[in-house]
SEKEGU-699618 format. One record per residue (C-alpha): y, z, x; residue number from 1. Coordinates in Angstrom, 2 decimals, always signed. Layout:
% residues N
+---------+---------+---------+-----+
:       Y :       Z :       X :   k :
+---------+---------+---------+-----+
:       Y :       Z :       X : NUM :
...
+---------+---------+---------+-----+
***
This chain:
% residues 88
+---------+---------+---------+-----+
:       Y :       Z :       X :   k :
+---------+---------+---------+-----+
:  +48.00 :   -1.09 : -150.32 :   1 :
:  +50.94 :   -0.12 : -152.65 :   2 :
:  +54.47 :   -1.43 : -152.07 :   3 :
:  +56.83 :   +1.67 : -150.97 :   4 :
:  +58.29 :   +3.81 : -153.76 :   5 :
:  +61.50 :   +5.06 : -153.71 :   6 :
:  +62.98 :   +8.17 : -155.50 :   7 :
:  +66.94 :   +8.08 : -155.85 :   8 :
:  +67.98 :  +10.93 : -157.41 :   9 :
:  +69.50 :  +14.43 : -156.06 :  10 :
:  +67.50 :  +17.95 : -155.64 :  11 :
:  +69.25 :  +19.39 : -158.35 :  12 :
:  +68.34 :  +17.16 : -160.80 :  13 :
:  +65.42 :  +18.21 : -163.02 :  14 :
:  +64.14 :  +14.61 : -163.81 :  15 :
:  +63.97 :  +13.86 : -159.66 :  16 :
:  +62.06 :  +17.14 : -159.60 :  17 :
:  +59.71 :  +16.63 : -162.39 :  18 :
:  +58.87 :  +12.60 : -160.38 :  19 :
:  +58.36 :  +14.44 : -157.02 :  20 :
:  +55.67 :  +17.00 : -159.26 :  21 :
:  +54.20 :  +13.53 : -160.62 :  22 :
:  +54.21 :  +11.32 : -157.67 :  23 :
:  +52.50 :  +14.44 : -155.74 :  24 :
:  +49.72 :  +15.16 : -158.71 :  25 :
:  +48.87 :  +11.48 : -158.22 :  26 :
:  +48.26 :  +11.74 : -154.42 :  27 :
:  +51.39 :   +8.95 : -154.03 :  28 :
:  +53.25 :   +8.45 : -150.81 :  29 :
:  +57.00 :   +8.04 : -151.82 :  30 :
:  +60.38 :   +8.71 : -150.18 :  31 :
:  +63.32 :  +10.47 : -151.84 :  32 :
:  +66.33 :   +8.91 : -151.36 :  33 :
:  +68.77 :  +12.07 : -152.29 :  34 :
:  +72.35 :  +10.18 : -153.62 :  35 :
:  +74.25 :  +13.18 : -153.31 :  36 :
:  +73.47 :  +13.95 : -149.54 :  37 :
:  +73.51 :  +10.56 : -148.10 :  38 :
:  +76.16 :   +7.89 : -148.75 :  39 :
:  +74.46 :   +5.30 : -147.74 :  40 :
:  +71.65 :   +5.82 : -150.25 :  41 :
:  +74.23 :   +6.04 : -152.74 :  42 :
:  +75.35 :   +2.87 : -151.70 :  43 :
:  +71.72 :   +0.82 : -151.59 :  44 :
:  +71.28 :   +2.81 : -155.90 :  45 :
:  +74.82 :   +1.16 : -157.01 :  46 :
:  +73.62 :   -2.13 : -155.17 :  47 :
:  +70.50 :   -2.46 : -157.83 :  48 :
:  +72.94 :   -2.30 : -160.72 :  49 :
:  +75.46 :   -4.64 : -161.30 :  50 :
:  +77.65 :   -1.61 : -162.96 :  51 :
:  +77.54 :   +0.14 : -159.33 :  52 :
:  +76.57 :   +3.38 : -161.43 :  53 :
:  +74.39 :   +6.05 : -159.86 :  54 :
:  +71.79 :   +5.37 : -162.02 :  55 :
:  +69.81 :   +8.58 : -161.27 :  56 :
:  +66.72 :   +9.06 : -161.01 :  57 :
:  +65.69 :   +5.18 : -160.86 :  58 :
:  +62.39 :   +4.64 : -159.37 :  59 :
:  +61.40 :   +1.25 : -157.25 :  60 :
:  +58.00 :   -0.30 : -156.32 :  61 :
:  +58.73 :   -2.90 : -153.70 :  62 :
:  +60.94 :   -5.13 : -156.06 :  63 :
:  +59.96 :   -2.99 : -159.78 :  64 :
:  +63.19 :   -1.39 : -160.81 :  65 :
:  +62.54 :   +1.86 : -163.31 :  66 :
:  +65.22 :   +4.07 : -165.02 :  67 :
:  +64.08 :   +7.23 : -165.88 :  68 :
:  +60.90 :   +5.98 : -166.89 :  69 :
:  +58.55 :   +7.80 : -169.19 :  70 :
:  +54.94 :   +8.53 : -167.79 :  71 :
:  +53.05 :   +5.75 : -169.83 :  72 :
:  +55.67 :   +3.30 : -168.80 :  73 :
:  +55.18 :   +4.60 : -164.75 :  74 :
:  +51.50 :   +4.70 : -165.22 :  75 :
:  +51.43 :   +0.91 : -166.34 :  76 :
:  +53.30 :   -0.53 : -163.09 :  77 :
:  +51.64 :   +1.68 : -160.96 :  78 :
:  +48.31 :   +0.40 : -162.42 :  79 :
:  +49.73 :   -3.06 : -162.01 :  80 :
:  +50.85 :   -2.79 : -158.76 :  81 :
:  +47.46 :   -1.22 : -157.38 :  82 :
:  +45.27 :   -4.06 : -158.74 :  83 :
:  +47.83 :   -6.45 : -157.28 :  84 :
:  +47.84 :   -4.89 : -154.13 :  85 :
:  +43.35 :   -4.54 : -154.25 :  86 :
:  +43.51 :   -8.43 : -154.92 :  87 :
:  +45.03 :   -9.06 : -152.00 :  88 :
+---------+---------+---------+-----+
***
């Protein structure tokens, strides 16, 4: 089973759309964590950086950081993460 994924980003912003689109093509369970909305997931984004920027959209798998990844890059770790997970 895959580690959670996590979607910071905000509704209006057309990269955090175009990862929902992705995530949904590839039948992935993820949760988006909206920064503008909620303060707290504002909070937990600036708490992966050591800047304490809103980094948005960064994407995590269980402990993977991403920053607006491109699609091979996101296509690698999920690969990586699902044979981990199949291992075990």
């Amino acid at each position: 089973m895959m580690p959670h994924i996590k979607l910071y980003g905000a509704e209006r912003c057309h990269k955090t759309q175009y990862y929902k689109a992705y995530f949904k093509d590839l039948n992935l369970n993820y949760l988006l964590l909206d920064v503008e909305l909620n303060s707290a997931y504002a909070e937990e984004l600036r708490g992966l950086y050591k800047s304490r920027k809103l980094n948005f959209p960064t994407i995590t798998i269980g402990e993977k950081k991403l920053r607006n990844p491109s699609d091979s890059e996101l296509d690698k770790w999920i690969k990586k993460q699902k044979e981990k997970y199949n291992e075990t």
